[in-house]
N, CA, C, O and CB atoms as a CASP TS submission, in Angstrom:
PFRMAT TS
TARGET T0000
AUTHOR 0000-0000-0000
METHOD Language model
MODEL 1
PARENT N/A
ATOM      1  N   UNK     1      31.259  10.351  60.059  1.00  0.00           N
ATOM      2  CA  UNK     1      30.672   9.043  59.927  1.00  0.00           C
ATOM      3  C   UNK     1      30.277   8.817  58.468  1.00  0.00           C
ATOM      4  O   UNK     1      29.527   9.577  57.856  1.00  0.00           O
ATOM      5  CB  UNK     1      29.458   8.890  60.865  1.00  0.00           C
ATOM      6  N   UNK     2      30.786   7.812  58.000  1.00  0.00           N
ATOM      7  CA  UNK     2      30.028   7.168  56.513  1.00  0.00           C
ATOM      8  C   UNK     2      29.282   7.156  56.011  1.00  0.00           C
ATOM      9  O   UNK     2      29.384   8.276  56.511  1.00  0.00           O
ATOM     10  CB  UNK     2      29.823   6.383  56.214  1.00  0.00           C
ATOM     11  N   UNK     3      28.264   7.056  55.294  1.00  0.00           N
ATOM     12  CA  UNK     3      27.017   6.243  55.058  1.00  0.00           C
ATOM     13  C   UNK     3      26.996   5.281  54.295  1.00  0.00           C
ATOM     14  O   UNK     3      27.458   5.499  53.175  1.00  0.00           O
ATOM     15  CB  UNK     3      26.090   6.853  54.646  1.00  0.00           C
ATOM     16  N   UNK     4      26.593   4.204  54.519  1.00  0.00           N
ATOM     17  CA  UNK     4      26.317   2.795  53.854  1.00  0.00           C
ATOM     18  C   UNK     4      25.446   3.068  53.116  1.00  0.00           C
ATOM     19  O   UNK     4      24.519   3.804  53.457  1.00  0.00           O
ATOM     20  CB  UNK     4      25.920   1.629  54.635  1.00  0.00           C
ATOM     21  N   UNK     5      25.536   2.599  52.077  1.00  0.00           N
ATOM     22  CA  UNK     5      23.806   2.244  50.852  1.00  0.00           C
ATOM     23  C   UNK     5      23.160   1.538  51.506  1.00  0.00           C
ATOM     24  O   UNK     5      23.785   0.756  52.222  1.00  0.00           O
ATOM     25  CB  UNK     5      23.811   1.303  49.227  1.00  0.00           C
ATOM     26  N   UNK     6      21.901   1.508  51.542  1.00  0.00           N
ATOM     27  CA  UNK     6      20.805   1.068  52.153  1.00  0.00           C
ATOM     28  C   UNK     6      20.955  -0.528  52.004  1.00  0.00           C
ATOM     29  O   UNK     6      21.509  -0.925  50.979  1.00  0.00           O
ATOM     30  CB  UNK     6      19.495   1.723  51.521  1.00  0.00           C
ATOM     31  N   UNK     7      20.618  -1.242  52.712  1.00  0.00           N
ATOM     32  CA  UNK     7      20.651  -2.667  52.698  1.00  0.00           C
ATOM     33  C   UNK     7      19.541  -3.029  51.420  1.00  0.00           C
ATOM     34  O   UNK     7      18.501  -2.398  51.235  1.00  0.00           O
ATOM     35  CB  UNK     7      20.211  -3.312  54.310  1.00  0.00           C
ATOM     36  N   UNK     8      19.890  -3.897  50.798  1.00  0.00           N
ATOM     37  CA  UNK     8      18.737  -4.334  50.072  1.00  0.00           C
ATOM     38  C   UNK     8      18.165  -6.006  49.923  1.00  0.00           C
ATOM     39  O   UNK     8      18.858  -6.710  49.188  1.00  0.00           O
ATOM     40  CB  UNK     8      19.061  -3.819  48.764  1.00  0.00           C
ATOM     41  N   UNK     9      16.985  -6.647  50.556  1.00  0.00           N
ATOM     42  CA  UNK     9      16.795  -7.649  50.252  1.00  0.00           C
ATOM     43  C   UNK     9      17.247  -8.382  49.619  1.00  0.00           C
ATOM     44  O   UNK     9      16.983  -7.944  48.499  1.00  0.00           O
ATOM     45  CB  UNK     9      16.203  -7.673  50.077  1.00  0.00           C
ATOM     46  N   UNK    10      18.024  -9.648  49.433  1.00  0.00           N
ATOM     47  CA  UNK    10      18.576 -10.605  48.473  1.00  0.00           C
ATOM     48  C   UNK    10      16.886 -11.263  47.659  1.00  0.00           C
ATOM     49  O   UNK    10      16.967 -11.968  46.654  1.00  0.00           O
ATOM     50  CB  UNK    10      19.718 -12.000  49.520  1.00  0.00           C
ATOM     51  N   UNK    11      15.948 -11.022  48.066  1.00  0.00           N
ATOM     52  CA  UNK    11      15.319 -12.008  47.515  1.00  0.00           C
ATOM     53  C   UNK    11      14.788 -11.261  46.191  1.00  0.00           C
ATOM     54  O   UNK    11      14.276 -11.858  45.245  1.00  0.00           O
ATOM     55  CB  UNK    11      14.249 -12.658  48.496  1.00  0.00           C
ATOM     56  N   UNK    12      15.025  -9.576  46.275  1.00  0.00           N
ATOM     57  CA  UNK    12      14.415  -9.128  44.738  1.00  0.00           C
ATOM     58  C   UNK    12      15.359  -9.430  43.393  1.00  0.00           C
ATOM     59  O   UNK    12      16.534  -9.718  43.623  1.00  0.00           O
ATOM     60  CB  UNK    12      14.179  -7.387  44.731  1.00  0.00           C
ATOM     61  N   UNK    13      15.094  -9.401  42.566  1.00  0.00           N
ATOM     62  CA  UNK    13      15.534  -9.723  41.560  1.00  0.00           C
ATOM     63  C   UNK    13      16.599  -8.880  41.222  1.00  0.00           C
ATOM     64  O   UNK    13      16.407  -7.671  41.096  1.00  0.00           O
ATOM     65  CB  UNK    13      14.651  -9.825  40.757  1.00  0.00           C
ATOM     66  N   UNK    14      17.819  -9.444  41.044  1.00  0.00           N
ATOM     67  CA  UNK    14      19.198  -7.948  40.552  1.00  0.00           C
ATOM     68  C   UNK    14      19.130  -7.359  39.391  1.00  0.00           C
ATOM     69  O   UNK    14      19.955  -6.480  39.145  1.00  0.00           O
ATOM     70  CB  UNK    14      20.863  -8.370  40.369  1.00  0.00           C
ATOM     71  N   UNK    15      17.895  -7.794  38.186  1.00  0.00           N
ATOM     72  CA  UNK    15      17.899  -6.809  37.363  1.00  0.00           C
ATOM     73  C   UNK    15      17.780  -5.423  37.563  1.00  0.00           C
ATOM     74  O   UNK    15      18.445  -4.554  36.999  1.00  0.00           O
ATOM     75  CB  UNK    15      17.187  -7.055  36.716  1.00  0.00           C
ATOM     76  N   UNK    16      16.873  -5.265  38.417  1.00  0.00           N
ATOM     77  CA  UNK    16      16.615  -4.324  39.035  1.00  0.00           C
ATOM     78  C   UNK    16      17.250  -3.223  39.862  1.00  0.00           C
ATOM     79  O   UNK    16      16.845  -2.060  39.858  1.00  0.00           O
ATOM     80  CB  UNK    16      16.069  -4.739  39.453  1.00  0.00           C
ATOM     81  N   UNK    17      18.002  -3.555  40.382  1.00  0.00           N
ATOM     82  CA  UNK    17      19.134  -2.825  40.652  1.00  0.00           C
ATOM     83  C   UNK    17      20.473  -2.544  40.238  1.00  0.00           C
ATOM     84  O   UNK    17      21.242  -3.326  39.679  1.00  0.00           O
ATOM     85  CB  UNK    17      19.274  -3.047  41.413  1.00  0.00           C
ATOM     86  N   UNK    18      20.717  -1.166  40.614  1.00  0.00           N
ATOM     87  CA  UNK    18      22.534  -0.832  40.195  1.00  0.00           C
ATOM     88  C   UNK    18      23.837  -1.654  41.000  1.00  0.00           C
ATOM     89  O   UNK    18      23.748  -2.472  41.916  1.00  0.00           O
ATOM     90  CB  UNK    18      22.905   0.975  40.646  1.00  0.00           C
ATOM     91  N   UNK    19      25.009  -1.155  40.348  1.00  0.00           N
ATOM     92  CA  UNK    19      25.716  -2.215  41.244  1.00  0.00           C
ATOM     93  C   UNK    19      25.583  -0.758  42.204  1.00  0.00           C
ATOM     94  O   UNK    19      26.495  -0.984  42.998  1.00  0.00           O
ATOM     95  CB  UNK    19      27.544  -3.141  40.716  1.00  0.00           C
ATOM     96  N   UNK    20      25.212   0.123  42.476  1.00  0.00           N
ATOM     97  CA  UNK    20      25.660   0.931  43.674  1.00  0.00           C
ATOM     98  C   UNK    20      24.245   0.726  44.746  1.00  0.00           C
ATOM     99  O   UNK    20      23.870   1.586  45.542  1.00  0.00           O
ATOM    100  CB  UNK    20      26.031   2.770  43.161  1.00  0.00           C
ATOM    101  N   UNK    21      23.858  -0.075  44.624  1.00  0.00           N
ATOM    102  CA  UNK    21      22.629  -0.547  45.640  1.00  0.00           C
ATOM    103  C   UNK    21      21.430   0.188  45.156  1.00  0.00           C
ATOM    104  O   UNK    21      20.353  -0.222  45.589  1.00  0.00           O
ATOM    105  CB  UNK    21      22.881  -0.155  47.335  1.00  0.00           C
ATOM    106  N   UNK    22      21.415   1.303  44.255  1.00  0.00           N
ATOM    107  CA  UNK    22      19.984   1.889  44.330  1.00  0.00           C
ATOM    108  C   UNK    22      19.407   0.869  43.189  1.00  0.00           C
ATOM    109  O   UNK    22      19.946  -0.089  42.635  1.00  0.00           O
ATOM    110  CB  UNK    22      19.827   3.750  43.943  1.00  0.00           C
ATOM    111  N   UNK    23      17.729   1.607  43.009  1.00  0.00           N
ATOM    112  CA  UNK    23      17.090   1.163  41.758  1.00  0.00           C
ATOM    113  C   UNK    23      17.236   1.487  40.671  1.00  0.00           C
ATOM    114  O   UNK    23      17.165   2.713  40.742  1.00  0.00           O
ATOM    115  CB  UNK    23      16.131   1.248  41.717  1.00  0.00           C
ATOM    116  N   UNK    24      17.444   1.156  39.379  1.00  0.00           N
ATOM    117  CA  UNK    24      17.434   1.397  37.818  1.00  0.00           C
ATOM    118  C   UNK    24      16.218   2.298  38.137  1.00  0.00           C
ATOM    119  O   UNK    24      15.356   2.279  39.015  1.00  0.00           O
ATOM    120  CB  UNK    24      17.221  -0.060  36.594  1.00  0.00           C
ATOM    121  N   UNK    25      16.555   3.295  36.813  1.00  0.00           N
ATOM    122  CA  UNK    25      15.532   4.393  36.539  1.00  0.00           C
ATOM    123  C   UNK    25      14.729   3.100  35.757  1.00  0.00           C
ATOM    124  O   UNK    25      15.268   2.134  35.218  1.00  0.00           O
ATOM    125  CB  UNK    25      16.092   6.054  35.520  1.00  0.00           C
ATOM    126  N   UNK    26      13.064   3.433  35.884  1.00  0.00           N
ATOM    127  CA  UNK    26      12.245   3.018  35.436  1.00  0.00           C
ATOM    128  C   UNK    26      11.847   3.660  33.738  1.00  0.00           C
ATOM    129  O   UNK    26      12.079   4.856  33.559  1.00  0.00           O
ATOM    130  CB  UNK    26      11.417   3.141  36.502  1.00  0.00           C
ATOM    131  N   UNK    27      11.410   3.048  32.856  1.00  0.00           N
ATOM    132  CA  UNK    27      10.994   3.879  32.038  1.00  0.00           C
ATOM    133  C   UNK    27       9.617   3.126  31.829  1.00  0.00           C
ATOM    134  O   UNK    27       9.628   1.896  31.777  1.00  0.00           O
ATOM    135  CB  UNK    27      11.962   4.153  30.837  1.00  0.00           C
ATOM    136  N   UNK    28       8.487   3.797  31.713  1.00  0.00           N
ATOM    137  CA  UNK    28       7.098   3.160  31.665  1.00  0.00           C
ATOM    138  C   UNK    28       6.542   1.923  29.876  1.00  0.00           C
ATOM    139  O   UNK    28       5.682   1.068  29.668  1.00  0.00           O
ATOM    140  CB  UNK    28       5.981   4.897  31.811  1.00  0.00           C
ATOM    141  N   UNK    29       7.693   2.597  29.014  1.00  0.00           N
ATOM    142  CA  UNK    29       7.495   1.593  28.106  1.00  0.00           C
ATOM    143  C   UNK    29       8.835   1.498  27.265  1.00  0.00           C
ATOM    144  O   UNK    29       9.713   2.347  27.105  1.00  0.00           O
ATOM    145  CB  UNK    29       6.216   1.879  27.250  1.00  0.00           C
ATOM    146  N   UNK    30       8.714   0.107  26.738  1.00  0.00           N
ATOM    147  CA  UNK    30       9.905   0.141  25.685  1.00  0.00           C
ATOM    148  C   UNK    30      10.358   1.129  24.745  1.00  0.00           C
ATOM    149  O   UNK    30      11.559   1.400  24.721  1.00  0.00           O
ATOM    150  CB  UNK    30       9.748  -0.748  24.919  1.00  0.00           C
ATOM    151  N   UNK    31       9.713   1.588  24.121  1.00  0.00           N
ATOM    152  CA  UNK    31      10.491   3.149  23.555  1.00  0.00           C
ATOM    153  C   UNK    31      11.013   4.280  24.310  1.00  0.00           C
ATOM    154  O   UNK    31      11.782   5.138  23.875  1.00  0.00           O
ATOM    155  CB  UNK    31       9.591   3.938  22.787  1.00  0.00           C
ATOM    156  N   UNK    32      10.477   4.193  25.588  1.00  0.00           N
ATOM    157  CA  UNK    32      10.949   4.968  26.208  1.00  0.00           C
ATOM    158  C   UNK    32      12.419   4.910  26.259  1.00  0.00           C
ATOM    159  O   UNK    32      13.264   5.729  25.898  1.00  0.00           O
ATOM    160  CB  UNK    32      10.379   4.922  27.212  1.00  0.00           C
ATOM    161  N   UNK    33      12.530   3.629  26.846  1.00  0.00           N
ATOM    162  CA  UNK    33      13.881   3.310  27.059  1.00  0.00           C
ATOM    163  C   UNK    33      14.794   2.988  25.970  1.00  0.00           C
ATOM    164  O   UNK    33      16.024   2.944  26.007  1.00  0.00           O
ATOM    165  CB  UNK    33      13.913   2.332  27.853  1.00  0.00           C
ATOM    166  N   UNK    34      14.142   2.808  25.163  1.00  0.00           N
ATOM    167  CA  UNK    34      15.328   2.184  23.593  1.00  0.00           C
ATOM    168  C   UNK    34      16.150   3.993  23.418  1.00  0.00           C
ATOM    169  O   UNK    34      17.297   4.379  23.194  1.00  0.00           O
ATOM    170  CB  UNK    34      13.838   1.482  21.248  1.00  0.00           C
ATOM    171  N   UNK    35      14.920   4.631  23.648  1.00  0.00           N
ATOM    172  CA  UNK    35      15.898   6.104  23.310  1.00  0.00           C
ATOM    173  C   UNK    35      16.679   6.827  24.478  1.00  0.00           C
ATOM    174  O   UNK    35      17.535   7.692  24.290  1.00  0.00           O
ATOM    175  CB  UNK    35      14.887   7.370  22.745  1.00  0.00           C
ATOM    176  N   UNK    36      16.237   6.319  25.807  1.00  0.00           N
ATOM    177  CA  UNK    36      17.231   6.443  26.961  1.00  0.00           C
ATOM    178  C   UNK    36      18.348   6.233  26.784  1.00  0.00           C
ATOM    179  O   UNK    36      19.331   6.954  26.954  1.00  0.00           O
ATOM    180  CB  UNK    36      17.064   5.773  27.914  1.00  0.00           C
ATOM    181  N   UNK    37      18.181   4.556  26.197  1.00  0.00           N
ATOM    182  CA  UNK    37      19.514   3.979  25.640  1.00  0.00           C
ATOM    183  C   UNK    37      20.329   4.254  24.427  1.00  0.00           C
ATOM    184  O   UNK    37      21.500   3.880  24.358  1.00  0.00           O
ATOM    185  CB  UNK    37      19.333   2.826  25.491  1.00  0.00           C
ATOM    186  N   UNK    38      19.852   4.773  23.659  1.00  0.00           N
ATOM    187  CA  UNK    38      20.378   5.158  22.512  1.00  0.00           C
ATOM    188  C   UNK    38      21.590   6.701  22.729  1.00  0.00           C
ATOM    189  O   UNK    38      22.717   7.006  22.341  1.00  0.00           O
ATOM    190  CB  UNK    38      18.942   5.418  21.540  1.00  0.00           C
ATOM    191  N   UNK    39      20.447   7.345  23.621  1.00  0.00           N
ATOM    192  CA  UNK    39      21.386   8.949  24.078  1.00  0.00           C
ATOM    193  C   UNK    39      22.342   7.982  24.765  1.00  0.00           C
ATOM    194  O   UNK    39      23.184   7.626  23.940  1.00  0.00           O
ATOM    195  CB  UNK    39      20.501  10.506  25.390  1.00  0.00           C
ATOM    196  N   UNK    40      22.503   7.523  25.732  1.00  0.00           N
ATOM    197  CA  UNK    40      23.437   7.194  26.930  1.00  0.00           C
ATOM    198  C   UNK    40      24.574   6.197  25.971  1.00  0.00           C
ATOM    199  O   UNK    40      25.743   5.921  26.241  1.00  0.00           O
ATOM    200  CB  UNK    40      22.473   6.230  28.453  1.00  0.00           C
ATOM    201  N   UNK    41      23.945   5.891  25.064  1.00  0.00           N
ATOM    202  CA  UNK    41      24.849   4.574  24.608  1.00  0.00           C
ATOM    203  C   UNK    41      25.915   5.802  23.482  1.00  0.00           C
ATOM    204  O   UNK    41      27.130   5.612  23.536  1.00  0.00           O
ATOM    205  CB  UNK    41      23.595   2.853  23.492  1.00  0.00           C
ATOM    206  N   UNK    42      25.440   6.888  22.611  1.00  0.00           N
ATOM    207  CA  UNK    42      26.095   7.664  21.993  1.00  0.00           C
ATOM    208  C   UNK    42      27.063   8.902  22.888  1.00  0.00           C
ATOM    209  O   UNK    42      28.062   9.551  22.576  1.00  0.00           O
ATOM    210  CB  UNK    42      25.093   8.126  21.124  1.00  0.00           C
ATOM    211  N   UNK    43      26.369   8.854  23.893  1.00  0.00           N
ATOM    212  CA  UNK    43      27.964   9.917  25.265  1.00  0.00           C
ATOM    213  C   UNK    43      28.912   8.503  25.763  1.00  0.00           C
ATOM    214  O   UNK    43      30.142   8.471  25.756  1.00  0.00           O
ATOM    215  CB  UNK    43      26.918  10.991  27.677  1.00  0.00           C
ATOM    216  N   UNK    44      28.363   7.820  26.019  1.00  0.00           N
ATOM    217  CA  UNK    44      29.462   6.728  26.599  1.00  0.00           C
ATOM    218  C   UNK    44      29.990   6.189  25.664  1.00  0.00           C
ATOM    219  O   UNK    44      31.038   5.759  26.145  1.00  0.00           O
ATOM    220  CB  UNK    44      29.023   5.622  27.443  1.00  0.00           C
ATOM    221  N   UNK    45      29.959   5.903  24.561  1.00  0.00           N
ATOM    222  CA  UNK    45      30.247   4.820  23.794  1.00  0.00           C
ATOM    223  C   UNK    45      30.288   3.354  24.035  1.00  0.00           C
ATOM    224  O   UNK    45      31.033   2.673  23.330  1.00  0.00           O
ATOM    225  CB  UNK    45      31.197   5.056  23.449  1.00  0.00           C
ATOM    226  N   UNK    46      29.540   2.780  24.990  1.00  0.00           N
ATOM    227  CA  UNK    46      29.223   1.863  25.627  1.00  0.00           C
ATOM    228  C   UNK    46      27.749   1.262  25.182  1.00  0.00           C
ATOM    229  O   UNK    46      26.782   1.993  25.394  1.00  0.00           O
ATOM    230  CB  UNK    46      29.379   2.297  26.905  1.00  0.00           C
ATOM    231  N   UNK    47      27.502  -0.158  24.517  1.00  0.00           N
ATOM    232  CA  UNK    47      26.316  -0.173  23.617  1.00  0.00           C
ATOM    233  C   UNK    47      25.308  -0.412  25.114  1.00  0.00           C
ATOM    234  O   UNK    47      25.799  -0.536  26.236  1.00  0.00           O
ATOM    235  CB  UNK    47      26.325  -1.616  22.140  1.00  0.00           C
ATOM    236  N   UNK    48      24.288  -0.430  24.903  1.00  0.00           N
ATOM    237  CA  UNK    48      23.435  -0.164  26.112  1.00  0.00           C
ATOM    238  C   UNK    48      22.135  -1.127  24.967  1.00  0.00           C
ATOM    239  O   UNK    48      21.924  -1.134  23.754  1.00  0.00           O
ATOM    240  CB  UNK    48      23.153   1.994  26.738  1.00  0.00           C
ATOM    241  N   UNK    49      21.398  -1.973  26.399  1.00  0.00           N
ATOM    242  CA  UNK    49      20.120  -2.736  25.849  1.00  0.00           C
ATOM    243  C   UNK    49      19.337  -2.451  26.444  1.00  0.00           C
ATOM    244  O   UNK    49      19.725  -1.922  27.485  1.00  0.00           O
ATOM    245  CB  UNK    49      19.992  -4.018  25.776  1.00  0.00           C
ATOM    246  N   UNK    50      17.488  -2.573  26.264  1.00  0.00           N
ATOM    247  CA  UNK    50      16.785  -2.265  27.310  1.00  0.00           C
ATOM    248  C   UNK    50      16.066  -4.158  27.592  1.00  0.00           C
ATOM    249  O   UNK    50      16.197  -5.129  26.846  1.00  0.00           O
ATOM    250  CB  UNK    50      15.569  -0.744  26.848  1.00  0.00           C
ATOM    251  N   UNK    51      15.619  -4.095  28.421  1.00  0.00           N
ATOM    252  CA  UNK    51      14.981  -5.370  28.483  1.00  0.00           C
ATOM    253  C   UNK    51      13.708  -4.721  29.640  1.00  0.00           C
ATOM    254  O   UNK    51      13.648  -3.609  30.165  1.00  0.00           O
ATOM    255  CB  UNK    51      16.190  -6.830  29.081  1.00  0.00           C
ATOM    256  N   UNK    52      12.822  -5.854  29.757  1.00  0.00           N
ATOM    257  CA  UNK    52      11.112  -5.166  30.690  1.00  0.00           C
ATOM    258  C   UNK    52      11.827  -6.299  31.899  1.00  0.00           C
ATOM    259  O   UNK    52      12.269  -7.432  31.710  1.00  0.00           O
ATOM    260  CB  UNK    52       8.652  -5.757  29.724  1.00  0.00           C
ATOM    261  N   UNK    53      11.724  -5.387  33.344  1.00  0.00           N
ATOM    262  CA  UNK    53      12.229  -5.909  34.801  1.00  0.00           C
ATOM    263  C   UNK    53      11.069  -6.733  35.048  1.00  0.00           C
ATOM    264  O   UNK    53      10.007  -6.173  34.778  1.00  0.00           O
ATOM    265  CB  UNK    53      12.519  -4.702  36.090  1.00  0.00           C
ATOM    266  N   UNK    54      10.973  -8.102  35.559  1.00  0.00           N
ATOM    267  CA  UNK    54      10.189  -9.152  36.266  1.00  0.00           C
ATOM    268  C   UNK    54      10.094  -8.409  37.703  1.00  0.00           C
ATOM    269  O   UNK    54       9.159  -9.028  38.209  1.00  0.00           O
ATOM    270  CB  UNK    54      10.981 -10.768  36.288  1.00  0.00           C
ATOM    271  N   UNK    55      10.334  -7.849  38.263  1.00  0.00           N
ATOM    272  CA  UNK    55      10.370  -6.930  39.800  1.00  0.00           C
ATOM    273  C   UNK    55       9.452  -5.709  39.420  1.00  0.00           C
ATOM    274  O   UNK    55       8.294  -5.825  39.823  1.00  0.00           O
ATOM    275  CB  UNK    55      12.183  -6.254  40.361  1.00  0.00           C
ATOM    276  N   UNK    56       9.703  -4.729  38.826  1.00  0.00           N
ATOM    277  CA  UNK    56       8.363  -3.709  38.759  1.00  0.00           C
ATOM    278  C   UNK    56       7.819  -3.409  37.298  1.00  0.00           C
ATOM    279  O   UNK    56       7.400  -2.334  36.868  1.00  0.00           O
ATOM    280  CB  UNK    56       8.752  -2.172  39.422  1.00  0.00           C
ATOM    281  N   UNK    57       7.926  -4.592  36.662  1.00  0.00           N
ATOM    282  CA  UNK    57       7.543  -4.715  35.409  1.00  0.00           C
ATOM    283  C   UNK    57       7.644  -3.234  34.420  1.00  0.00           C
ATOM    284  O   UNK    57       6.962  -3.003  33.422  1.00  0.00           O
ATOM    285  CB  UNK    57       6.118  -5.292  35.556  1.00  0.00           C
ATOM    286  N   UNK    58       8.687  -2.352  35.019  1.00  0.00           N
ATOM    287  CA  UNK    58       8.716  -1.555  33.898  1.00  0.00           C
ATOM    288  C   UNK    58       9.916  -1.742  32.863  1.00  0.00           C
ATOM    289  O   UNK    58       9.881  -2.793  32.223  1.00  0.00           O
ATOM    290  CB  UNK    58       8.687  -0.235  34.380  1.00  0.00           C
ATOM    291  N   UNK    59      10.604  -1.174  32.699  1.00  0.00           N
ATOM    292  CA  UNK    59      11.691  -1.084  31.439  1.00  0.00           C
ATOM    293  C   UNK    59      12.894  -0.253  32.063  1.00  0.00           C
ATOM    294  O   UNK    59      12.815   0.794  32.706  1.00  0.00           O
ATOM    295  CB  UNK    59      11.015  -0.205  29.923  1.00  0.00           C
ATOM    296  N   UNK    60      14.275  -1.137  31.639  1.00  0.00           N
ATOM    297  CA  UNK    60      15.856  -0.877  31.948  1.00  0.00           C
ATOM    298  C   UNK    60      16.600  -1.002  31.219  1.00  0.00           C
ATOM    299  O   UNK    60      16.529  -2.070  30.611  1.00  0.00           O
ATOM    300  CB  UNK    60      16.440  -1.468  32.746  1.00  0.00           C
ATOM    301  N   UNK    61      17.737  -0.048  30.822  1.00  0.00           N
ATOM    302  CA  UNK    61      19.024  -0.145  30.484  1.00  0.00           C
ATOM    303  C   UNK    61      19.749  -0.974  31.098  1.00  0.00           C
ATOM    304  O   UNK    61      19.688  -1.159  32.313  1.00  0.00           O
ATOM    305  CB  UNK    61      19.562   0.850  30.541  1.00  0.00           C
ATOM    306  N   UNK    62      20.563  -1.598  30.263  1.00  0.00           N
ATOM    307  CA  UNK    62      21.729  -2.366  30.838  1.00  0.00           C
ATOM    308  C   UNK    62      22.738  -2.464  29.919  1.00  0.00           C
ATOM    309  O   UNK    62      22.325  -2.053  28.835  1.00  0.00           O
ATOM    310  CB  UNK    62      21.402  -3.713  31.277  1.00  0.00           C
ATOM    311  N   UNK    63      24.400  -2.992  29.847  1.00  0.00           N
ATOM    312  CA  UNK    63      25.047  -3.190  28.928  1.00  0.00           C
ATOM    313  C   UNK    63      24.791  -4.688  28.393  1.00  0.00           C
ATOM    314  O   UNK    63      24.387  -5.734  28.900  1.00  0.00           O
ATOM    315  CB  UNK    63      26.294  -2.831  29.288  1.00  0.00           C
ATOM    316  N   UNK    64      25.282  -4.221  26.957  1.00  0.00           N
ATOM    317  CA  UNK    64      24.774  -5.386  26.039  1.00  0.00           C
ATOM    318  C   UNK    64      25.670  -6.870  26.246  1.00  0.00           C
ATOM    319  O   UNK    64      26.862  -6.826  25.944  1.00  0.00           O
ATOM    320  CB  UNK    64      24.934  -4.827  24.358  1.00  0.00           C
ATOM    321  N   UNK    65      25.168  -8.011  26.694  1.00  0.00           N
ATOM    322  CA  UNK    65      25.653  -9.328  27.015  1.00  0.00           C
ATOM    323  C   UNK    65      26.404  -9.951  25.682  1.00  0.00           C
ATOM    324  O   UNK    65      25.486 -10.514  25.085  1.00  0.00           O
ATOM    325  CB  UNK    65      24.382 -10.258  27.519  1.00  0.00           C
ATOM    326  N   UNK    66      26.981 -10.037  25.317  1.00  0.00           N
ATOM    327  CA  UNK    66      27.379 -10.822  23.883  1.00  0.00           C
ATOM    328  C   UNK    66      26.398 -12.009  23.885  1.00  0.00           C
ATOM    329  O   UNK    66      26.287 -12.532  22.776  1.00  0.00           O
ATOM    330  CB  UNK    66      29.129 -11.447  23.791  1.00  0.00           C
ATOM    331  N   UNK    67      25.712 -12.518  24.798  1.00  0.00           N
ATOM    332  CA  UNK    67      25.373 -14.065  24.365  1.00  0.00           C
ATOM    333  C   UNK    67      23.690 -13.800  23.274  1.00  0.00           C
ATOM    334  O   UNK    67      23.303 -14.344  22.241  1.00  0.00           O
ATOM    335  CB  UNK    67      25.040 -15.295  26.278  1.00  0.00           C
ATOM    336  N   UNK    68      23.179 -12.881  24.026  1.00  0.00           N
ATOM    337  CA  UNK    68      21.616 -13.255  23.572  1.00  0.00           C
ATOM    338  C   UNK    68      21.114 -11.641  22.851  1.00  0.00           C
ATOM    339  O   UNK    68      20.130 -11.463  22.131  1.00  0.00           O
ATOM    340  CB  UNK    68      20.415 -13.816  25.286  1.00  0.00           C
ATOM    341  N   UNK    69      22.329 -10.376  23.394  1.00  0.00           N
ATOM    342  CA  UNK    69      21.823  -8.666  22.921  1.00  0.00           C
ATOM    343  C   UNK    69      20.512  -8.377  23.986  1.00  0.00           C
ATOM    344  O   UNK    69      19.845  -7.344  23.917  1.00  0.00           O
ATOM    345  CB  UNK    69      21.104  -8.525  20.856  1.00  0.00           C
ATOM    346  N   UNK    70      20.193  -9.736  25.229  1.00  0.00           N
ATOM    347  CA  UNK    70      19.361  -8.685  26.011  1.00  0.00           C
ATOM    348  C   UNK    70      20.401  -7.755  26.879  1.00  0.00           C
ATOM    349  O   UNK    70      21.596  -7.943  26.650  1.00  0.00           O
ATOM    350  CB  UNK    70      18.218  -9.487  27.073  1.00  0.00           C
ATOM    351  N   UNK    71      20.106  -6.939  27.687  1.00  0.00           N
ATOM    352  CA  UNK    71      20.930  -6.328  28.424  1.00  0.00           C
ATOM    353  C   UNK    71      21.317  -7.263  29.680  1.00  0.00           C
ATOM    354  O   UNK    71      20.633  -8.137  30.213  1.00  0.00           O
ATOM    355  CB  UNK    71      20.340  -5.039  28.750  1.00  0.00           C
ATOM    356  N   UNK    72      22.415  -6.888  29.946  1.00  0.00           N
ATOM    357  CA  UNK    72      23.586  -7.346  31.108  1.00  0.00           C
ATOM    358  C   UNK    72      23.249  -7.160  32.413  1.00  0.00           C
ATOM    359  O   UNK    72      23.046  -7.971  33.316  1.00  0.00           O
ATOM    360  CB  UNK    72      24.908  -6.589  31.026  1.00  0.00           C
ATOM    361  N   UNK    73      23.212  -5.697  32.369  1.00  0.00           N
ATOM    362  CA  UNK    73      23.031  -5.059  33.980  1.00  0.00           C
ATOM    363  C   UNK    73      21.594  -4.685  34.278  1.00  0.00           C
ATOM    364  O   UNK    73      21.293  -4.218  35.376  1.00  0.00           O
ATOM    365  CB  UNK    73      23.944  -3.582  34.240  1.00  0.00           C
TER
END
């Protein structure tokens, strides 16, 4: 038998989540995450942004949007 990813409310905000249904790692402040992003962005070669989540008000990686350099995902 399968397992499905957990269902997740439509009404929280999708910053917040991965596309694989779980939650973004939290980081408790912006530096935290600028250097999360910085390691992850130098193994992937993939530029990586952090922006602060409106859902648990902490701090996320995402890839960088061309329009504005906040993060994407």
């Amino acid at each position: 038998m399968t397992r499905r990813p957990p269902h997740r409310p439509l009404a929280l905000d999708a910053s917040h989540w991965r596309n694989d249904g779980q939650a973004k790692v939290r980081y408790s402040s912006r530096t935290d995450a600028l250097v999360a992003a910085d390691e992850r962005s130098k193994e992937s070669g993939t530029q990586l942004g952090v922006y602060q989540c409106a859902f648990c008000s902490g701090w996320h990686m995402g890839r960088r949007s061309g329009r504005s350099g906040r993060a994407d995902d």
